[in-house]
C-alpha positions as CSV (number, residue, x, y, z in Angstrom):
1,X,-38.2,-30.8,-18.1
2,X,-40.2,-30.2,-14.9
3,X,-40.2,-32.5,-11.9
4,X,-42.9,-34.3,-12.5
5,X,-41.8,-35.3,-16.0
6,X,-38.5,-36.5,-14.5
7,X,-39.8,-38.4,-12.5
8,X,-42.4,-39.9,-15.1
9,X,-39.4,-40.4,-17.8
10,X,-37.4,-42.3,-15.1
11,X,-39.6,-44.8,-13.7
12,X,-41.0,-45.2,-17.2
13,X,-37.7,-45.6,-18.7
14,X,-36.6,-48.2,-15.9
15,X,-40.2,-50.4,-16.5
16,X,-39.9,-50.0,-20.6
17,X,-35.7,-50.7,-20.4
18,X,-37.1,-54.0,-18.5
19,X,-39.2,-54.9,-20.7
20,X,-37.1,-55.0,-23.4
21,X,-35.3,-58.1,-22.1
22,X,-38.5,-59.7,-20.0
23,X,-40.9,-60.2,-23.1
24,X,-37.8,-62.1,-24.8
25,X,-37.9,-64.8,-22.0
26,X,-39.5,-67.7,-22.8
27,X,-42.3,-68.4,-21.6
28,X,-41.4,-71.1,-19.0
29,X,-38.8,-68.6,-17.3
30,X,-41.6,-66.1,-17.1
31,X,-43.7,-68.6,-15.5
32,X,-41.1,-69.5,-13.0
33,X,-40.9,-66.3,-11.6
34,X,-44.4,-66.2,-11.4
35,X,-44.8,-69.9,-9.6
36,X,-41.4,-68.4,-7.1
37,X,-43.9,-65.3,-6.5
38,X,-46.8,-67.6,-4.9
39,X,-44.2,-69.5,-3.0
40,X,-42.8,-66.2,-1.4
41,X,-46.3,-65.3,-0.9
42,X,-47.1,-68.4,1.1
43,X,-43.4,-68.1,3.0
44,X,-44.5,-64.6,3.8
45,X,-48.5,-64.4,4.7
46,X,-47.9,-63.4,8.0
47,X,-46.0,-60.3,7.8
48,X,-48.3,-59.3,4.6
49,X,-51.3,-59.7,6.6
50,X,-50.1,-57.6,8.9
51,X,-49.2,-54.8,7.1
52,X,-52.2,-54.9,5.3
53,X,-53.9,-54.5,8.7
54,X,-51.6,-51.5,9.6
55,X,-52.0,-49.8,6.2
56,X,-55.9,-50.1,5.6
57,X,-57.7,-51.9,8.5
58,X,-57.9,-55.3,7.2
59,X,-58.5,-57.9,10.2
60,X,-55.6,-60.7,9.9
61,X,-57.5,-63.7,9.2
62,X,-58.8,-61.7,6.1
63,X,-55.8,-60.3,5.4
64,X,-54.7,-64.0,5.5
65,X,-57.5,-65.1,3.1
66,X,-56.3,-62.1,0.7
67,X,-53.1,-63.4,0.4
68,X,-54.5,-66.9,-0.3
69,X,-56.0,-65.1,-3.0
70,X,-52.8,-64.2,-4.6
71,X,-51.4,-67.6,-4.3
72,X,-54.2,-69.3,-6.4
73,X,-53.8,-66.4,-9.2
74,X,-49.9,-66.6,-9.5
75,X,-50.3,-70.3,-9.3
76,X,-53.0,-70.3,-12.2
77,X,-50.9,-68.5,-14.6
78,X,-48.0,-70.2,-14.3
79,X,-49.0,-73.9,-14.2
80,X,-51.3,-72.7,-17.2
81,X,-48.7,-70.9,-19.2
82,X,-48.1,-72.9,-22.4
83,X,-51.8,-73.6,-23.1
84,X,-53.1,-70.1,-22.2
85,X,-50.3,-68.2,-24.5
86,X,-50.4,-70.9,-27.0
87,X,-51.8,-69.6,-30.6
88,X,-55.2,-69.7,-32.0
89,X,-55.6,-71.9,-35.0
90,X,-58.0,-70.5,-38.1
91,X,-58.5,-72.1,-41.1
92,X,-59.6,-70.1,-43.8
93,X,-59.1,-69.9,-48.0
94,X,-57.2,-72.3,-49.8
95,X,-56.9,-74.6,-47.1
96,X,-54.3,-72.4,-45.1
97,X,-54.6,-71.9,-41.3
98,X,-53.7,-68.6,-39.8
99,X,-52.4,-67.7,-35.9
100,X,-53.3,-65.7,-33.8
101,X,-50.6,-65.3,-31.5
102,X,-51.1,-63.2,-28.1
103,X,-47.6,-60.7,-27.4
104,X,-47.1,-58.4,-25.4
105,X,-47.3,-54.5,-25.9
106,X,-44.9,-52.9,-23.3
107,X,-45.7,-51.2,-20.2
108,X,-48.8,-51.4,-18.1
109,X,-49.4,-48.9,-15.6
110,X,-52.0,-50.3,-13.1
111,X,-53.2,-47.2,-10.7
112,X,-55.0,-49.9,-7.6
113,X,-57.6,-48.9,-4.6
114,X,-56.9,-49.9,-1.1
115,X,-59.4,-51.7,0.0
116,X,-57.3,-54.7,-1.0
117,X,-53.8,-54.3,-1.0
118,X,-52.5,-57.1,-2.6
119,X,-54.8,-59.5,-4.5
120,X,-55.8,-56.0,-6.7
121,X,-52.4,-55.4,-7.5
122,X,-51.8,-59.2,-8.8
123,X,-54.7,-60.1,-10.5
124,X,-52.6,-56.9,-12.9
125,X,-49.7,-58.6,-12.4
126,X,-49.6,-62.0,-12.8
127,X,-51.6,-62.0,-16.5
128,X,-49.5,-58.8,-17.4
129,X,-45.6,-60.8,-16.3
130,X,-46.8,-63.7,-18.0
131,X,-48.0,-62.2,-21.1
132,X,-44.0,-60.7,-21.5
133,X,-45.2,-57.2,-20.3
134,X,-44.3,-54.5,-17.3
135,X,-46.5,-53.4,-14.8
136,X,-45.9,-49.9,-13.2
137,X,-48.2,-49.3,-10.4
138,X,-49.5,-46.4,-8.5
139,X,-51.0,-47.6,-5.0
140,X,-53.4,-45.9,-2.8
141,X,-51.8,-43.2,-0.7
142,X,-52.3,-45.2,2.4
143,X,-51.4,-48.6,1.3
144,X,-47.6,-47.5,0.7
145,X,-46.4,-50.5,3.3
146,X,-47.8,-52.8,0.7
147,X,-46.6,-51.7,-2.5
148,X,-43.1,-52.0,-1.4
149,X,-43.8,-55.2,-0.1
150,X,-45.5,-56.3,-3.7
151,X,-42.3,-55.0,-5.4
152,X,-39.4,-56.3,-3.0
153,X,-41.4,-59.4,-3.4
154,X,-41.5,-59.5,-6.9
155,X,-37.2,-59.1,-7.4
156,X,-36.4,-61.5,-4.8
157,X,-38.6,-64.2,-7.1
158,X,-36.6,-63.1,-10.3
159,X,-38.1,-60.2,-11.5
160,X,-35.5,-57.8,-13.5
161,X,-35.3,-54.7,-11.4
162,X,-38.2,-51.8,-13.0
163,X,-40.6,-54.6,-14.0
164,X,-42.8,-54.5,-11.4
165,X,-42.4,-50.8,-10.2
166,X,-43.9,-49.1,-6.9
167,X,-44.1,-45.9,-8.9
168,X,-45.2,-43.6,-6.0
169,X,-46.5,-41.3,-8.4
170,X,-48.9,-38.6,-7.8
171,X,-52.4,-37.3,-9.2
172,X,-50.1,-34.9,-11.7
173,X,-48.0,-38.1,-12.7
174,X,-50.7,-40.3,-12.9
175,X,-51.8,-38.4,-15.9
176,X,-48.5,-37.5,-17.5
177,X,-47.6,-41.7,-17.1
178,X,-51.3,-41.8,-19.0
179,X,-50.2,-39.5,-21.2
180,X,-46.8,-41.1,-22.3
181,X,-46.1,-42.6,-25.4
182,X,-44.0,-45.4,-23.4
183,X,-47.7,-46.4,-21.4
184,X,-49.7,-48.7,-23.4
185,X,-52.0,-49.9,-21.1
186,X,-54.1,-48.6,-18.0
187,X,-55.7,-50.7,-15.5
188,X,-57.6,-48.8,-13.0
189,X,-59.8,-50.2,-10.0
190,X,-61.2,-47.9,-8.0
191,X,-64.6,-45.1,-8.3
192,X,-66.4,-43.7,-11.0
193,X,-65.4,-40.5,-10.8
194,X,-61.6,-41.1,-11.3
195,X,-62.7,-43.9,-13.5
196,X,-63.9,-41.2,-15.8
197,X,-61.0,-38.9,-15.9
198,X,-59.0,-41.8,-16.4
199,X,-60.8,-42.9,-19.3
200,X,-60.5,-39.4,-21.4
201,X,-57.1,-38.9,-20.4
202,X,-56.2,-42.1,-22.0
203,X,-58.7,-41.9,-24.8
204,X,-56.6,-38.4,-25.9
205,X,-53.2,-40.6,-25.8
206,X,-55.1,-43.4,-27.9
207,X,-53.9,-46.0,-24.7
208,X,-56.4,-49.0,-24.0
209,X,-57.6,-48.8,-20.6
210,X,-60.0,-51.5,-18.5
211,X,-61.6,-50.2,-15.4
212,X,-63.1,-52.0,-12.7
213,X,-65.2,-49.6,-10.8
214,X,-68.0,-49.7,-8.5
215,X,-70.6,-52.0,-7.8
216,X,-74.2,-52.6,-6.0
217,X,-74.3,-56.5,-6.4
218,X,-78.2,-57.9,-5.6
219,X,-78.3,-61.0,-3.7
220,X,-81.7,-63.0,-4.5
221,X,-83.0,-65.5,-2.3
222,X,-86.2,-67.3,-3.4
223,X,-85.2,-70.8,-2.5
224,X,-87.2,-71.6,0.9
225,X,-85.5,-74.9,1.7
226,X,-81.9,-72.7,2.2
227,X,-83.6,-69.3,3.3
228,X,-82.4,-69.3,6.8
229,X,-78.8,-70.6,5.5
230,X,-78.1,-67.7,2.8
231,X,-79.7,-65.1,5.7
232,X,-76.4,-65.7,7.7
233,X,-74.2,-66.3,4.5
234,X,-75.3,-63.0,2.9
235,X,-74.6,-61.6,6.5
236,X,-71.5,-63.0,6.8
237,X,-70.5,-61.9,2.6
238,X,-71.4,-58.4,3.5
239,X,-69.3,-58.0,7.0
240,X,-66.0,-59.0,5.0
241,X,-63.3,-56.3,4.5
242,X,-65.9,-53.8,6.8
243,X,-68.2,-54.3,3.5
244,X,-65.7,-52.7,1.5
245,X,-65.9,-54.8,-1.5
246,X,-67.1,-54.3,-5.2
247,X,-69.4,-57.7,-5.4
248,X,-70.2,-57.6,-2.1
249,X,-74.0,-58.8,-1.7
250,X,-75.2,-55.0,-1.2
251,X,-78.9,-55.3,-2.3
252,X,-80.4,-58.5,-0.8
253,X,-83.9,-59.5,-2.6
254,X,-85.7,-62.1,-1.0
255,X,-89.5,-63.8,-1.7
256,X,-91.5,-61.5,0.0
257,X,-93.0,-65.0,2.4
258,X,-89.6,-65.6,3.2
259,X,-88.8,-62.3,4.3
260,X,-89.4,-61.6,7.9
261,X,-87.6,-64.8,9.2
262,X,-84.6,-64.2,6.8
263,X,-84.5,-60.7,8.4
264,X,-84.6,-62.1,11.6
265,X,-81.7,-64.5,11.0
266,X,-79.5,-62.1,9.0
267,X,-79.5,-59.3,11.8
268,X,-78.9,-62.3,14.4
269,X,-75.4,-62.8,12.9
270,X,-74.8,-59.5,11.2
271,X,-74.8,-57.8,14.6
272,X,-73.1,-60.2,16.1
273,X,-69.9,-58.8,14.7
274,X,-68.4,-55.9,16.4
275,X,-65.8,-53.3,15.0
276,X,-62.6,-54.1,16.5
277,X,-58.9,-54.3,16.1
278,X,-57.6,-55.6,12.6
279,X,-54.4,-57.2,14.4
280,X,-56.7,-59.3,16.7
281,X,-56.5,-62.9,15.2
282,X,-60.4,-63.0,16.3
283,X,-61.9,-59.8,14.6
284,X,-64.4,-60.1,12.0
285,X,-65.1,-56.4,11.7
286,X,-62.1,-53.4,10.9
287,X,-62.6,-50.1,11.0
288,X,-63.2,-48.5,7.6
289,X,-60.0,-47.2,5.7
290,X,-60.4,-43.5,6.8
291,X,-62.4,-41.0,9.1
292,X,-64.0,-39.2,6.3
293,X,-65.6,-42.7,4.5
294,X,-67.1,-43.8,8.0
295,X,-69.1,-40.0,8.1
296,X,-70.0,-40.2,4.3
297,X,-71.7,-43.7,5.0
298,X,-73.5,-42.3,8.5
299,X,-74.8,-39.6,6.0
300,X,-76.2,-41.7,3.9
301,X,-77.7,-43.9,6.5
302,X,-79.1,-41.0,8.2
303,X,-80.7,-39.3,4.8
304,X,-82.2,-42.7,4.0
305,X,-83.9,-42.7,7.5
306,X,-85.0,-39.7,7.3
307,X,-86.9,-40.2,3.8
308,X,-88.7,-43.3,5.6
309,X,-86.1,-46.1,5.4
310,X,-86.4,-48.2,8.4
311,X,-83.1,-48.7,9.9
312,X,-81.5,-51.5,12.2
313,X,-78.7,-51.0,14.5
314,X,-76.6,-47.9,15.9
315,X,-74.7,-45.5,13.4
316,X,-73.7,-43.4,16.0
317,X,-70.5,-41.9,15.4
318,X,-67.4,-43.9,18.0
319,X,-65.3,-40.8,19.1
320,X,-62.7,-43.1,20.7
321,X,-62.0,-44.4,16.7
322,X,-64.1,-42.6,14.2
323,X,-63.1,-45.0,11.4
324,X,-65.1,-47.9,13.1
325,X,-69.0,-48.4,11.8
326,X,-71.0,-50.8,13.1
327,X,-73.4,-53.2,11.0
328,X,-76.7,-51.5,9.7
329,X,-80.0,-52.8,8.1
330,X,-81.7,-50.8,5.5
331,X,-85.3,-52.1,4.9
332,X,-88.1,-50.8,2.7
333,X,-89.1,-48.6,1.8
334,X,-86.0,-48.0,-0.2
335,X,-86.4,-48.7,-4.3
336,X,-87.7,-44.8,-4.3
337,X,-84.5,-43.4,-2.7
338,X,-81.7,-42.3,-3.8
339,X,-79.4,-44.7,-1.7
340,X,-80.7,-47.4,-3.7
341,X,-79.0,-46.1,-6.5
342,X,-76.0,-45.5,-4.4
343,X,-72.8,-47.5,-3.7
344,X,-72.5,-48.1,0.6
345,X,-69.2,-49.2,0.9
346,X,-69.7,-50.5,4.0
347,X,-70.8,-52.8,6.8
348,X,-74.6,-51.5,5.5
349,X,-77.0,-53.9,3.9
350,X,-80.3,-53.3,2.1
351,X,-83.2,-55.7,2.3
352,X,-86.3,-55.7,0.2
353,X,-88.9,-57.8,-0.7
354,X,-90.1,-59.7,-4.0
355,X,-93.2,-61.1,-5.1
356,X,-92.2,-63.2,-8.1
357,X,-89.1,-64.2,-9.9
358,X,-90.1,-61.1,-12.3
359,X,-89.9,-58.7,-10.0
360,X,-86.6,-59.8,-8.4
361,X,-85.0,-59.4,-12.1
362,X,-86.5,-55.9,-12.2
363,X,-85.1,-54.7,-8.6
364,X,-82.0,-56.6,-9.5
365,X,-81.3,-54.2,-12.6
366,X,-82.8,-51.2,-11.1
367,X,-79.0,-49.7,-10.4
368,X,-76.7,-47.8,-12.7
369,X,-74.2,-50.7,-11.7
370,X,-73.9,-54.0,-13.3
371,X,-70.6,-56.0,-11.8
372,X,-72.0,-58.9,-10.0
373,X,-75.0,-61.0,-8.7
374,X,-76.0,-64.1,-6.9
375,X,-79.3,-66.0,-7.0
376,X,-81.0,-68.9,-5.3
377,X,-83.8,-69.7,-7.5
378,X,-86.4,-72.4,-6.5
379,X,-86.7,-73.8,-9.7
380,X,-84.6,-74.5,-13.0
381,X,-86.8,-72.2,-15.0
382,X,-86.2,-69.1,-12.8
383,X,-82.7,-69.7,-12.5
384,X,-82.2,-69.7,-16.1
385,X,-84.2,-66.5,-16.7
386,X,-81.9,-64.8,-14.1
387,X,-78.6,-65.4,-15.5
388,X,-80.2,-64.4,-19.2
389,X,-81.8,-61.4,-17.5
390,X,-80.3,-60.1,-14.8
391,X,-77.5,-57.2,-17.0
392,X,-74.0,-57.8,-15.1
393,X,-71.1,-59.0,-15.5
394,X,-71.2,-61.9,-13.5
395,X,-73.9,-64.4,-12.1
396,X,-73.4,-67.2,-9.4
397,X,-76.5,-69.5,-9.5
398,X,-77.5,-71.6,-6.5
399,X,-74.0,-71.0,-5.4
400,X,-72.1,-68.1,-3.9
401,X,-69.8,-66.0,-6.0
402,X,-66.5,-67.4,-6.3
403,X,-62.6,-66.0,-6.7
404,X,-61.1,-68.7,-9.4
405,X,-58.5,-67.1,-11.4
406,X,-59.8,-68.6,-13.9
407,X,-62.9,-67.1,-14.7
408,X,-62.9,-63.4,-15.8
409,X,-63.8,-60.5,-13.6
410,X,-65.8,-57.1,-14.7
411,X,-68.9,-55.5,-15.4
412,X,-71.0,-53.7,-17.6
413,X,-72.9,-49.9,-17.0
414,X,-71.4,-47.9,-14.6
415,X,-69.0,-51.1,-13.3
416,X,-66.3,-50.2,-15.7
417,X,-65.0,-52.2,-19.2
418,X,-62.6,-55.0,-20.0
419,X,-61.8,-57.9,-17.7
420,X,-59.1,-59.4,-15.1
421,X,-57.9,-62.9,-15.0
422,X,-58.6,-65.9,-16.7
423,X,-57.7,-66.4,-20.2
424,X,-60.0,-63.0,-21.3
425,X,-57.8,-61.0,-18.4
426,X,-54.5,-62.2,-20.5
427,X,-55.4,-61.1,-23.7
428,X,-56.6,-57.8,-22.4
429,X,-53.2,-55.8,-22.7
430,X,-52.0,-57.9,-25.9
431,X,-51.4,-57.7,-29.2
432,X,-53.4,-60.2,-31.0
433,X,-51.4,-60.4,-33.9
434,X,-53.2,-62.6,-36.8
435,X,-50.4,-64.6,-39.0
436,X,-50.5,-65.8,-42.0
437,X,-48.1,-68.0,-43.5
438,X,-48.4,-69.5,-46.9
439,X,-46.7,-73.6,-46.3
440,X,-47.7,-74.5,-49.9
């Protein structure tokens, strides 16, 4: 057995070995650790925050808000644990009713981005613990402050020892976990590219996988009476995390009479944010997670100007920290160029211009993504036709996108498959075993 095998059998061997025992608790004592989790979360938040900060970049207050994040998930699935794990009912022939009964199916590996530490990791988590299952997880390299912060975390609320598992694994043991006949999950958040190889190498092992991967949300504004409102909301949206979010707003449509003032009013409080540093209580802006992303996106930026984009605010690489990008406005012409089509994961936001409700709808689903979107309509009708038309995942209408644990997250095209949290998130990595027992 080589080294990377070892060390695949052992950590695997520790999560199933835990398993074993966990996925007999009942479910109350699951919940339990889950509800002790949010509390230690809460008892925590400062130090979290910080090292979130140190690992990736993320300014306090939204390293704060993260953590918040967490809270309301661990909270939802324990104080929901008997109805969301309780059986559904079927009747069907002779006047029998049949179960379906959700159980658990053994180890989870979870392989998580960075761009938020801990609320990716527990919306895997939490569903996954209460569900009876173990969740093995490979962070991103940079976030390794974190992880063994999530895990420490996670024993001192009750967790048997292997259940949740900072795996440290590499790329090769990535794919031999995948590989594994003790994996029977994969969760993976993260970019298309990986998402891909992810998604054979489990399809060869016959392992259900969901992926949540990238996203180029649309933002449509054609309700006049808030214009000037959502033009410093949408600002705001796209500054948090550095604009290193998967449903940020990152294509903002807006009625084309409406435009020039909403442009006005967006770049008024999108520049008014300045990179600086992520363990200042009063930063709004962090630096992006690494050198190489912050030179990707000024490429981008630059190719777009140069095939006619017009471009709003200073790109200019900062020698003193490289990492840090101030904000940028894209503005049409841009539907022709290839960073429409693109994923700016970053403090960049595009603007464009809409005649009618129609054409909004088309520019909305003019992207090989499809995870999120958020309209303001100005009348019922148009709302309506959005959320039937627009081809995502999820839709906020005349309201912004919200983070309730409750509702399920993913998307549809290039976004990924499969969903996190709420009750559709549980059943994801279950058995959904049907039973049917003749009473007569």
């Amino acid at each position: 057995m080589n080294a990377v095998d070892a060390s695949v059998e052992h950590v695997l061997g520790a999560a199933h070995a835990a398993f074993a025992d966990w996925h007999r608790q009942s479910v109350a004592a699951r919940a339990q650790v889950l509800a002790r989790a949010a509390t230690l979360y809460e008892e925590r938040a400062d130090a979290l925050a910080e090292q979130m900060a140190l690992d990736m970049g993320k300014p306090i207050a939204q390293g704060l808000a993260e953590v918040r994040s967490c809270i309301a998930i661990l909270s939802y699935y324990a104080d929901n644990a008997a109805d969301l794990l309780a059986p559904d009912l079927i009747a069907h022939e002779d006047g029998n009713q049949a179960e379906v009964r959700l159980q658990a199916i053994g180890v989870v590996l979870g392989v998580m981005p960075w761009n938020y530490p801990h609320y990716q990791l527990i919306r895997c988590i939490a569903p996954n613990l209460l569900l009876g299952n173990a969740v093995a997880f490979k962070h991103a390299s940079i976030c390794g402050g974190s992880a063994a912060l999530v895990e420490a975390l996670f024993i001192d609320a009750g967790a048997p020892r292997g259940l949740v598992r900072d795996t440290g694994f590499t790329h090769a043991e990535v794919f031999a976990a995948i590989a594994h006949p003790l994996v029977s999950g994969v969760s993976f958040t993260g970019g298309e590219r990986a998402g891909a190889a992810i998604a054979e190498a489990a399809g060869a092992a016959l392992t259900k996988v969901v992926l949540e991967l990238g996203g180029s949300d649309p933002f449509i504004v054609f309700d006049a009476s808030r214009a000037r409102e959502l033009a410093r909301l949408a600002a705001t949206m796209r500054l948090s995390n550095a604009g290193q979010t998967c449903v940020s707003p990152k294509r903002i449509i807006v009625r084309r009479d409406l435009l020039d003032q909403f442009v006005d009013d967006f770049t008024a409080e999108f520049f008014s944010a300045l990179p600086g540093d992520p363990l200042d209580g009063e930063t709004r802006l962090g630096p992006l997670s690494n050198e190489t992303a912050a030179d990707e996106l000024r490429g981008a930026v630059r190719a777009a100007q140069q095939q006619g984009a017009e471009v709003r605010g200073s790109f200019e690489r900062d020698d003193e920290d490289p990492r840090r990008f101030a904000p940028v406005v894209l503005l049409e012409p841009l539907r022709e160029l290839p960073v429409w089509h693109e994923e700016l994961f970053g403090p960049v936001a595009m603007i464009v211009g809409a005649d009618t409700i129609d054409e909004a709808i088309e520019l909305a689903n003019d992207s090989p993504y499809g995870l999120g979107a958020t309209v303001f309509a100005d009348t019922s009708e148009a709302a309506e036709r959005c959320a039937t038309e627009i081809v995502a995942g999820m839709v906020s209408i005349n309201r912004l996108k919200g983070g309730s644990p409750a509702l399920p997250f993913g998307g549809v095209k290039r976004s990924g498959f499969g969903r996190e949290l709420g009750a559709q998130g549980l059943r994801e990595f279950s058995n959904q075993k049907v039973v049917v027992i003749d009473r007569g």
